[in-house]
N, C-alpha and C positions, 0 to 999 in steps of 0.2 A: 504493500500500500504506500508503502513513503515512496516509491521510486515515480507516483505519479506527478509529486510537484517537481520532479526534478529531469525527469524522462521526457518529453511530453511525446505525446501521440500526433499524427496526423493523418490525413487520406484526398485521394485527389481534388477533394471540394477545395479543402483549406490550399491546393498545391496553384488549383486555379486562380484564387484570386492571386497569389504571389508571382503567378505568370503577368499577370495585368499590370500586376504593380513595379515591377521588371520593366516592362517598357514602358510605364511612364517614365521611369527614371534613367531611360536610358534611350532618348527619341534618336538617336545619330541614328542608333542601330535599327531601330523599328519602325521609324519613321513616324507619322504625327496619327494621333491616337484623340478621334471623338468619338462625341458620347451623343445618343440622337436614339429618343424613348427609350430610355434604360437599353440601350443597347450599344455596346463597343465595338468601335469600328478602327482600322487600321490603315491608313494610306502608306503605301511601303516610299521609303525615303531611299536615292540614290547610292546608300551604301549597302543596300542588302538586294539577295536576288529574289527577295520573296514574290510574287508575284501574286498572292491572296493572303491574309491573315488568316489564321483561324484561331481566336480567342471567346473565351466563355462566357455566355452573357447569362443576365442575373436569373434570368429562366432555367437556366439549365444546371446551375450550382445548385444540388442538392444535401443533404445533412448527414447521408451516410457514411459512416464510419469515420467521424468528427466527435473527438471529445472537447469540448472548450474548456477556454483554462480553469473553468468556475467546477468542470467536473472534477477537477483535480485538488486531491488533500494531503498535506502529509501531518497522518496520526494514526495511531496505535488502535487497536482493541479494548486495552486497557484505559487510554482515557477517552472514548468512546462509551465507554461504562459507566465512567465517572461524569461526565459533562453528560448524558442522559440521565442518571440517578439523581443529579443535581437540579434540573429542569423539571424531571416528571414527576420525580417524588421516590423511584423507582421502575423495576421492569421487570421483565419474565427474559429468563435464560433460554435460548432456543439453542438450535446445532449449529449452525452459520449466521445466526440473525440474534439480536436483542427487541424485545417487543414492547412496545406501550399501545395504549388507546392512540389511537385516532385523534387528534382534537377539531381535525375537522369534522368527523364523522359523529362526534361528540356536539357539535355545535348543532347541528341538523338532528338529531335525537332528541334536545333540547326543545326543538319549534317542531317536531313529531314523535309525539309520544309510543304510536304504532312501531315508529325505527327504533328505540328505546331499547328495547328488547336484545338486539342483536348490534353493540358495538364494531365498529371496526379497528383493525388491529396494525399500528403501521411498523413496520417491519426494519429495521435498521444493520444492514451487513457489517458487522465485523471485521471484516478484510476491508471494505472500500469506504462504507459508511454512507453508502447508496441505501435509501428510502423508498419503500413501498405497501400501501395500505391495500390488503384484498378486497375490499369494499367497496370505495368510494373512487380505489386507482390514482390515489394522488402518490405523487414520486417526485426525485429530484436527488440532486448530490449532495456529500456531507455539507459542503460550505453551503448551500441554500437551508440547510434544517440548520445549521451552527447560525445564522445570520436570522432566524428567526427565533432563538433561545436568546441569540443575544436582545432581540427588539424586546421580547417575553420579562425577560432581567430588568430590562429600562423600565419598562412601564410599571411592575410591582414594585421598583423604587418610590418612580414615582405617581402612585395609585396610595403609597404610606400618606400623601399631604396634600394628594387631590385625587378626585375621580377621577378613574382613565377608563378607557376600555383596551382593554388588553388585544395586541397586533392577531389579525388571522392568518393562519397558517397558511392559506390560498395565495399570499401575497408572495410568499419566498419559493412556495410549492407548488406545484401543476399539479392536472392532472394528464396522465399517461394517455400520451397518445402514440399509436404504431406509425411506421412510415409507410403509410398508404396514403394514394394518391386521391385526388374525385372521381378517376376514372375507377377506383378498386373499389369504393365506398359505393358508388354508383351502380357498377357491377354485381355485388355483395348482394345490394338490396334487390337489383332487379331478377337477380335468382333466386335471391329467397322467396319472394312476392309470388313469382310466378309457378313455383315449384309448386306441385301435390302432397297430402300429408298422408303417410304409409298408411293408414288404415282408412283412406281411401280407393287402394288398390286392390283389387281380389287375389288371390291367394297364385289365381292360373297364371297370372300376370306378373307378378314378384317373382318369384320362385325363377322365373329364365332371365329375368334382368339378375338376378344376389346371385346366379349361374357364372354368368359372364364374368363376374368381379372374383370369382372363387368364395361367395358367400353363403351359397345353397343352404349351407344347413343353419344358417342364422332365424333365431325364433324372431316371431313379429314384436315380441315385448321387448325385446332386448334392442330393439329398432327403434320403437314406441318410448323405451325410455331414454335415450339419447337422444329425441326430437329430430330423428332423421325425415329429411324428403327426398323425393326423387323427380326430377325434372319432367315437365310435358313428354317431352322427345323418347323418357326413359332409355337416358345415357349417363345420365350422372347421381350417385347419391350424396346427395348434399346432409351433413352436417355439422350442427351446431358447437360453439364452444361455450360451454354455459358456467358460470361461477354459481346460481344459484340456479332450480326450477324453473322461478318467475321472472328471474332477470333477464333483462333484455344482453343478448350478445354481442359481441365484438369482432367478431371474425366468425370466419367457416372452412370445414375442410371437404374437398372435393373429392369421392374417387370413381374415375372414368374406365374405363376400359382401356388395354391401349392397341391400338390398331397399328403401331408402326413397332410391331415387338420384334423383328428383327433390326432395326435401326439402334433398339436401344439397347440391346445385349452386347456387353462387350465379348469376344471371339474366347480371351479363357477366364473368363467369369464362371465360378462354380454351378453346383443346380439347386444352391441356397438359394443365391442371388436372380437365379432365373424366376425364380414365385414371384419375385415382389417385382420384378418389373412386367410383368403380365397385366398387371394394373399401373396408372398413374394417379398419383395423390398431388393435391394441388392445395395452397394457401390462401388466402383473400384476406386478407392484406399479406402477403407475402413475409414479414417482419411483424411479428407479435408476442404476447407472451403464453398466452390462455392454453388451458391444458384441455384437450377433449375428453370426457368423461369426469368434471373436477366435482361436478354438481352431485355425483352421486358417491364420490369420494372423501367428500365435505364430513367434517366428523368422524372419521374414522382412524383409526392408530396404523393400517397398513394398507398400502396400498401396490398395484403393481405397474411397473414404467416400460411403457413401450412404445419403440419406434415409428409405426406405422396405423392409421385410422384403421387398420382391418386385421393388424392383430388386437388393438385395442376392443374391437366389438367380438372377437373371438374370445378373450378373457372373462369378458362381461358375458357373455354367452353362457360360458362353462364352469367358471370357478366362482365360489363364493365374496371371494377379495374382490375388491373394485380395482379398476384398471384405468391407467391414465392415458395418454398419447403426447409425447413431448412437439411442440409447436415449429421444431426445424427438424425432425428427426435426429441422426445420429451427427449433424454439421454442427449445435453449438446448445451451449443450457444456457439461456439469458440470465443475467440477476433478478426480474421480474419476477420470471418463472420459479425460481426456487423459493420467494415468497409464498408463492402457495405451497412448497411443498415443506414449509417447516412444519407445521403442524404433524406430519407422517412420524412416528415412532420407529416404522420399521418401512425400508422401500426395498423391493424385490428391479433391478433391474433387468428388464429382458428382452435385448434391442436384436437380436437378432443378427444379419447380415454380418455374420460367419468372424473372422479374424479382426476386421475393422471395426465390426458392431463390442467384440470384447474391449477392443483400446479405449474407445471412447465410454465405454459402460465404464470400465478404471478410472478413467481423466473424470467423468461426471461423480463417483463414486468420491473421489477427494475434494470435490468443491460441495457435495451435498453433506459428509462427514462420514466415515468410512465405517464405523462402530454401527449406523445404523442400516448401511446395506449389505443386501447380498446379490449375486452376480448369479445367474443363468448364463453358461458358455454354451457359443452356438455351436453346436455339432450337428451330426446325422442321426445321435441319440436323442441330442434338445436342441431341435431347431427353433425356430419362431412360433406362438402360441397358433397362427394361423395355418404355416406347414404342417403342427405336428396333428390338428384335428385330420386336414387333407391324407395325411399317412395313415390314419386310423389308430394314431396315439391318444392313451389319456393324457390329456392337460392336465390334469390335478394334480397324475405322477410325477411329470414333469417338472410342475412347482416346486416338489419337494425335493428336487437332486438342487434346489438353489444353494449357493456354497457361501459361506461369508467372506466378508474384503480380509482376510487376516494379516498379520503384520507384515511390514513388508520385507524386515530382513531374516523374517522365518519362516521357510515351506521343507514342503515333503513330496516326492513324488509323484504320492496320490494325488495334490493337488496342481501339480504338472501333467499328469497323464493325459488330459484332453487335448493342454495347448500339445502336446510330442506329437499327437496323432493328428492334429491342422497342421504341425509342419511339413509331417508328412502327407498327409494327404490332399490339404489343399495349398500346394507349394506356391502357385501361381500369387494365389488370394496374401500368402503370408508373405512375400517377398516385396507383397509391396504397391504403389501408383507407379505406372511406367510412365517414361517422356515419349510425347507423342514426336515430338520436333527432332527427337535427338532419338532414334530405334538402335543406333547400336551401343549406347551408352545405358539403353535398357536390356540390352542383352548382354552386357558386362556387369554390371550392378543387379541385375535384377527386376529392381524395382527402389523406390525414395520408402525409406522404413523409420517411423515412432522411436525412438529414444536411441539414434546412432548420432556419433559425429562425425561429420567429415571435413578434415582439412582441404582449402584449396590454395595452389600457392600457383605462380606463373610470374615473368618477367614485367617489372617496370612498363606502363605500356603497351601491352601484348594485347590488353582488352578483355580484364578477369572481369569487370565491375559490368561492362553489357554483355558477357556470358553469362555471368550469373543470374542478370536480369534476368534474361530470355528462359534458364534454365527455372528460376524460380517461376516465373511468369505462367510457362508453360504446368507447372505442378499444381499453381492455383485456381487455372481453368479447368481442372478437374476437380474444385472445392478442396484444396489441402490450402487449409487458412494459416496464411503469412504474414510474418513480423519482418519487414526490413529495416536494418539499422546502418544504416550507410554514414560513414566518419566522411571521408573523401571529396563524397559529392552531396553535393545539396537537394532535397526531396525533389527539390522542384525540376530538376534537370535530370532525377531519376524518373522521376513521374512521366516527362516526355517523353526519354526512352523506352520505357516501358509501354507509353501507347503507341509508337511509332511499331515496335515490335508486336503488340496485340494487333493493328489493324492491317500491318502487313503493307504501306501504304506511306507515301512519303510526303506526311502529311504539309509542309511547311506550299506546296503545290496547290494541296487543297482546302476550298472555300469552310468558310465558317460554320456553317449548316456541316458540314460533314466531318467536322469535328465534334460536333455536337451530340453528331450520331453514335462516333467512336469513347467519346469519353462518357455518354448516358452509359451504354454497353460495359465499359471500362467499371463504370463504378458498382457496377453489381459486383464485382470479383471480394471474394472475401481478402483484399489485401491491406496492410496497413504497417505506416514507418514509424518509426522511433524519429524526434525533433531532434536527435543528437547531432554536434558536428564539431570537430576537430576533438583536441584532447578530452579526454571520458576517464572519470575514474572507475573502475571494472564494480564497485557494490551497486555504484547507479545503474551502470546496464542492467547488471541479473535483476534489482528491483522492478525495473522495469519491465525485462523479458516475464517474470514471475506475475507482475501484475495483469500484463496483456496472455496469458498462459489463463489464469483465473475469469478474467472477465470476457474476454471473446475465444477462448479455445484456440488460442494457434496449437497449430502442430508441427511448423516448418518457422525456424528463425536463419535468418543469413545476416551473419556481421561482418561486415566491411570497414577497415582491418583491423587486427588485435592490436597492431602495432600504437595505435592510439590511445591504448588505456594503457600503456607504460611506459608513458611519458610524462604522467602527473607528478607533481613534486608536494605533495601532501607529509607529512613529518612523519609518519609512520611508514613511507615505503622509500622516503627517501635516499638513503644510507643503503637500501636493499640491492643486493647482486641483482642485476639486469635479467639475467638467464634466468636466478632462482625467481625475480618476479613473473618473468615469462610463464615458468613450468607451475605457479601457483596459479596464473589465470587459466591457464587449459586446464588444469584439474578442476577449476569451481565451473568451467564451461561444459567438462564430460558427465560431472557429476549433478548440471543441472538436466541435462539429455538425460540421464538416469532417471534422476528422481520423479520429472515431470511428463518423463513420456514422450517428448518433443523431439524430432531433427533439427540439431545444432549445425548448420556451415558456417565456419569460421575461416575466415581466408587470413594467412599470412606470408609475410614478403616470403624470399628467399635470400639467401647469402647476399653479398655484393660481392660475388668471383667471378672470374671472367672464366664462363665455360660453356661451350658447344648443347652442351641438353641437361636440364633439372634432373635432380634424382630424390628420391625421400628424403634425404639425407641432406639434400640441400638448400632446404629450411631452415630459416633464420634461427636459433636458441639451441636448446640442447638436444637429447632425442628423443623428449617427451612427447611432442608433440604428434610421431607417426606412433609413437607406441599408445599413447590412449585414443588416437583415431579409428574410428573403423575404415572410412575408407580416407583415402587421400589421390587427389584430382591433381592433375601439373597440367597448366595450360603451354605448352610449349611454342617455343616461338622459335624457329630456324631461320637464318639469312641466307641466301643465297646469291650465288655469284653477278644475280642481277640485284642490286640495292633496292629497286622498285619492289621486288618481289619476295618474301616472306611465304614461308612452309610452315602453319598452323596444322595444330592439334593437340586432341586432347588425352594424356595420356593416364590412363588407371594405375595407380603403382601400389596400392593396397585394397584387398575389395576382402575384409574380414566374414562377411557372409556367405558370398559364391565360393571365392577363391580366383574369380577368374581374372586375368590379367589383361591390358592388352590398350591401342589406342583408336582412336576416333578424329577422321580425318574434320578439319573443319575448313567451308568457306566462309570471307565474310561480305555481307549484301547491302554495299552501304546504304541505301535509297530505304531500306526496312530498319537496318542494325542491325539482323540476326543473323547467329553463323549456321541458321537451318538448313536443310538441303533442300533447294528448288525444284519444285515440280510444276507440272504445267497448267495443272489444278489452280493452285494459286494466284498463279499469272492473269489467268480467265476473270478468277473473281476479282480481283481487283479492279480489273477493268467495268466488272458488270457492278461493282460496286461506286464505283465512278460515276458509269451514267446514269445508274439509279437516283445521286444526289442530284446531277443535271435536270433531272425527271419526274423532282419533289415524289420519289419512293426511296428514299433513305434508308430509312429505317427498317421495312421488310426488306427490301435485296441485302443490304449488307448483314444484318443479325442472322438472314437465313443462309447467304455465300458465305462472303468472307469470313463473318468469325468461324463459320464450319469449319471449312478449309485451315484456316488459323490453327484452330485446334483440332482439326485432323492431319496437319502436314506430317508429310513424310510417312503415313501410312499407309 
C-alpha cells in the first residue's frame, strides 16, 4: 500500500493528454496546434514530415485504467484501524476489510423508517483503504473517506459552541459507478424490456433452447430464482445480477450460443477448455462489480465461486451451498467485489479452466485470505461444476475433494498429485500463453509461465526496450495483464510504440479519426505502467509491483532496467559492494515471482567488453543473476562487413522449463517497430484498414482486420 504514493500508476488516457501537452511545448517540432469545439487540431510546421496529426480529443480520452493521484495513500492497516476506531467509535474485524455502518445509508434510515431495519455496511480495505458500502454502493479512496473524518473532526469541535450540522458523507464519497457507456446502459435496458420471463415459456420450448447452451437439465426454479429471461428470438438467456430480491440491478450476464466454435478454439487447447467455449458469456456493462447469484447468497457463512454464468446455475441446480459467478471471470477480483464477499466465513473456489483457472483460484485465494478458502483443482476427476453434471458426475462428491489453501512453505505429495498429472497430461495448457508474433520463440520457451523470471540482456542500442514492447504487447492481447515499469523511456513515448506496434500501421501518416480508432481498441488491453523514471530505489518498485499485483491482478511485470535502482545513494546502501547490491535486488525480484505468482522480466545491461556475441555470463554483476533466472533472453546484435547492415537475433541461452536451446532470427519493420515476421495477411489489412477510415467504417474494418491479423501474425 505505501508504494502507491510513491509509485504512481498510469495508462494510455493519462499518456494522451501528455502527448498534447508535448506539443504544445514544443510547436518547432509539431507545428501550431488549435483548438476548435473541444477538439485538437495540428497544422504540421516545416520541420517535421508529418503530413496528418493524429492527436486525442476530449471524446475519446477515457478513464480506464487511471488511478489519480487522490487514489493514492500511503498508510498502514494498523493506522487504518486506528483513524477509523477514532471517527466511528469503532468497527467489526473482517478478512480483508474493516467494517462500520454506512453513515450515508444511516442518514436515509433516518427519513425511512421501512430502510431502518436493514443498515448498510461500508466496507474499508486494509491493504488500500479503498471504501465500499453493499447497499447504497457509495465508494471512493482512502484520502476521500480520510478528508471527510477530517471535515467530521471540525464540525464536532465546533458543534461544542454552536450548532453545526455535521459534513455528509456524499460530499467526499460517490456512489459507484461501472465504466459503461449510454450505449451499454441503453442496451442493458432494451434487452431487458424486451426479453420474456421463463415461466412464460412452455416447457417444449425451453428444454431445446437450455439444449443448445449445455443446460438441458436445469430445473425451471432454479431459472425462476435467479430472475432469468430469455430473448424474443430465443438466442440468449439473459441474466440478472441482483444484491437483493427486490432490488433493482446493475448489470447482466449474457449466455449465447456460439456459432463460430471453430474460430474460437485455440488448435491445442484441452477438452476442458473446449465446454466453455461452446457457449459465449457476455457482460453489460462490461467493467462491474456484482456477483450473479449474491441475492440468494446474502446471509449465508458459505458460499461457492465460480467462473462462469452456467457453472454458476449448475451449482445452484444441484448443491445445497449457494453459488456465486465472479463478474470478469478468471481475468481479475475487483476491490468492489470482495466487498460483498467479506461476509462468507468459508468460500469454496471452483473456477474451472484447467491449469490457468488453479493460478488464478491461488492469486484470488490471497487477496480474499487464505484461512478461509479452499480450492477445487480442475482435472478430468473435478472439472467445472457444469462439465462434471455433463459426465454424469455427482457434484456434491465433487464438492467434497475441495482441498484447503494450506501453508505455503508446507506440502506433501498428496497435495501435488493433481498439479504432477496437468503437467503431464495437459503439457500444452501448463506451459503456458504462446506468442503469436514470435512462433518460434514459443517453441523454445514453451509458453510465458506464472511465477518465473526471466532475465533479458542485449547491446546498448540493439532495441531490447521495443522488443520487449512488442513481446509484452503481444502476451496482453491474449489478457495476460501487464505492469510496465520503464526507467529509460518515458510512458508517453512507450505508449506510442506500443500502438504503433498494436495497429500495425505507421501511424504518424494517419488522420486523426484513425487514431482514435487504434487507441479506443488500445485501451481495452489490460495494460498499465509504473510513473517511474530515472533512478528508483528497489523497496519502491516491489511496493508498487505488490500493490498493482493486489489490486488489478497483473501477472506479467517487465522492468526496464535494474541498473536504475543501484544507483540510489540513500545511507543504508551507500557504502554497499555494487555487485553484493546487484545480487540483493535479483533475489527480492525472484523471490517476489515466487511469492506472488507473477512473471518477472527484468532486463539488465551486459558487461562493457568488446566482444563478437553475448553469453550468460556476460551480464553485468556476478552470476546470480542466470542462476536465479529461469530463463535468460540475449538480444544479439552482429555487425557486418557492411556498416548499414546489422544480423539480429534472439538468442535463448537458458530455458529452465523445456530445456531447449536455440535462436530466433529477427527482422526489424520500421514503418510498424516490430521485429514480427511479415506476412501478406497483414499487408492487406492495413490497407483495408486505411480505407475503411477514408470511408467513415473505422471502426468495424479495423477491430475486425487488423487487430485480427495483429494478433494472429505469424500464425
Amino acid at each position: 500500500m505505501n508504494a502507491v504514493c510513491k509509485a504512481h500508476f498510469q495508462s494510455l488516457s493519462y499518456s494522451r493528454k501528455l502527448v498534447v501537452n508535448r506539443m504544445k511545448r514544443e510547436p518547432t517540432r509539431f507545428g501550431r496546434i488549435l483548438s476548435f469545439n473541444n477538439q485538437v487540431l495540428l497544422l504540421p510546421s516545416s520541420h517535421t514530415s508529418f503530413s496528418k496529426l493524429i492527436v486525442p480529443s476530449s471524446a475519446t480520452t477515457h478513464s480506464l485504467h487511471v488511478l489519480a493521484d487522490e487514489d493514492r495513500y500511503d498508510i498502514s492497516s494498523t493506522e487504518i484501524r486506528r483513524v477509523i476506531k477514532s471517527h466511528f467509535g469503532g468497527y467489526q474485524e473482517g478478512f480483508t476489510c474493516v467494517t462500520v455502518n454506512c453513515p450515508s445509508c444511516n442518514t436515509l434510515s433516518s427519513t425511512n423508517k421501512e430502510a431502518s431495519n436493514e443498515l448498510g455496511k461500508l466496507h474499508i480495505n486494509l491493504r488500500t483503504g479503498y471504501s465500499f458500502c453493499t447497499r447504497c454502493f457509495l465508494s471512493g479512496p482512502w484520502s476521500s473517506l480520510a478528508s471527510y473524518m477530517k471535515a467530521l473532526g471540525a464540525s464536532k469541535l465546533k458543534s461544542e459552541k454552536t450548532k453545526i450540522c455535521p459534513p455528509g458523507i456524499t460530499q467526499h464519497l460517490s456512489q459507484y459507478t461501472p465504466t459503461a457507456s449510454t450505449a451499454e446502459a441503453n442496451e442493458m435496458r432494451q434487452l431487458w424490456n424486451s426479453a420474456q420471463p421463463i415461466h412464460s415459456l412452455s416447457e417444449e420450448t425451453l428444454v431445446p433452447f437450455l439444449d443448445k447452451l449445455r443446460l438441458g437439465d436445469l430445473s425451471m426454479d432454479t431459472l425462476e430464482k435467479v430472475g432469468a429471461k430469455i430473448n424474443l428470438n430465443l438466442e440468449q438467456l439473459i441474466l440478472p445480477c441482483l444484491t437483493t430480491k427486490d432490488a433493482p440491478f446493475h448489470s447482466i450476464k449474457i449466455i449465447t450460443p456460439n456459432r463460430n466454435q471453430s474460430d474460437t478454439i485455440e488448435p491445442d487447447s484441452g477438452p476442458e477448455l473446449d465446454e466453455y467455449y461452446r457457449v459465449e458469456e457476455k457482460n453489460i456493462p462490461k467493467q462491474h462489480p456484482w456477483l450473479l447469484g449474491y441475492h440468494l447468497a446474502k446471509n449465508k457463512d458459505e458460499v461457492i465461486v465460480t467462473a462462469t454464468a452456467a457453472d454458476t446455475l449448475t451449482a445452484l441446480d444441484c448443491l445445497a451451498v449457494p453459488a456465486v459467478c465472479l463478474p470478469s471471470g478468471i481475468s481479475n477480483l475487483p476491490l468492489a467485489t470482495m466487498a460483498f464477499l467479506e461476509s462468507f466465513r468459508k468460500i469454496t473456489l471452483w473456477l474451472g479452466h484447467g491449469v490457468q483457472g488453479a493460478d488464478c483460484a491461488r492469486a484470488f485465494a490471497r487477496k480474499l485470505g487464505e484461512k478461509r478458502c479452499r480450492l477445487i483443482r480442475s482435472s478430468e476427476e473435478t472439472p467445472s461444476a457444469l462439465q462434471c453434471r455433463m459426465k454424469g458426475k455427482n457434484v456434491a462428491q465433487v464438492l467434497k475433494t475441495a482441498l484447503p489453501m494450506t501453508h505455503k512453505s508446507v506440502t506433501t505429495f498428496s497435495s501435488l498429485r493433481k498439479d504432477v498429472y496437468a503437467e503431464i497430461t495437459q503439457s500444452s495448457t501448463v506451459a503456458g500463453v504462446r506468442w503469436r508474433r514470435f512462433p518460434v520463440l514459443s517453441d523454445l520457451l514453451k509458453g510465458h509461465r506464472r511465477g518465473e523470471l526471466t532475465v533479458f540482456t542485449g547491446p546498448t542500442g540493439a532495441g531490447k526496450t521495443t522488443f520487449l514492447s512488442e513481446y509484452s504487447l503481444d502476451l496482453c492481447m491474449q489478457d495476460v495483464r501487464t505492469l510496465w515499469g520503464s526507467f529509460e523511456i518515458r510512458n508517453v513515448r512507450l505508449a506510442k510504440m506500443m500502438l504503433q506496434q498494436f495497429s500495425g500501421l505507421m501511424l504518424e501518416s494517419e488522420t486523426r479519426e484513425m487514431f482514435n480508432v487504434v487507441a479506443d481498441e488500445f485501451e481495452k488491453l489490460p495494460m498499465y505502467f509504473l510513473a517511474f523514471h530515472g533512478q528508483q530505489d528497489v523497496t519502491s518498485v516491489l511496493e508498487a509491483m505488490s500493490y498493482a499485483v493486489y489490486v488489478h491482478d497483473i501477472s506479467h511485470i517487465v522492468i526496464d532496467n535494474l541498473q536504475f535502482m543501484m544507483g540510489t545513494s540513500s545511507s543504508e546502501h551507500s557504502s554497499m559492494d555494487r555487485y553484493y547490491r546487484q545480487d540483493q535486488i535479483i533475489g527480492s525480484f525472484r523471490r517476489f515471482a515466487t511469492d506472488n505468482n507473477v512473471h518477472v522480466t527484468l532486463v539488465i545491461h551486459p558487461r562493457k567488453e568488446a566482444m563478437d556475441e553475448l553469453s550468460a555470463s556476460s551480464i553485468f554483476g556476478g552470476a546470480k543473476a542466470s542462476q536465479e533466472a529461469d530463463n535468460v533472453l540475449i538480444l544479439q546484435d552482429k555487425r557486418t562487413n557492411d556498416p548499414t547492415c546489422r544480423r539480429k537475433y534472439l538468442e535463448v541461452a537458458k530455458n529452465r522449463y523445456a530445456g531447449d536451446l536455440g535462436v530466433m532470427p529477427l527482422e526489424f519493420h520500421k514503418e510498424s517497430l516490430s521485429f514480427a515476421p511479415r506476412n501478406k495477411r497483414t499487408a492487406s489489412t492495413k490497407v483495408a484498414a486505411a480505407a475503411a477510415a477514408n470511408n467513415n467504417n473505422k471502426v468495424n474494418q479495423f477491430t475486425s482486420s487488423s487487430l485480427q491479423s495483429g494478433r494472429g501474425r505469424a500464425q
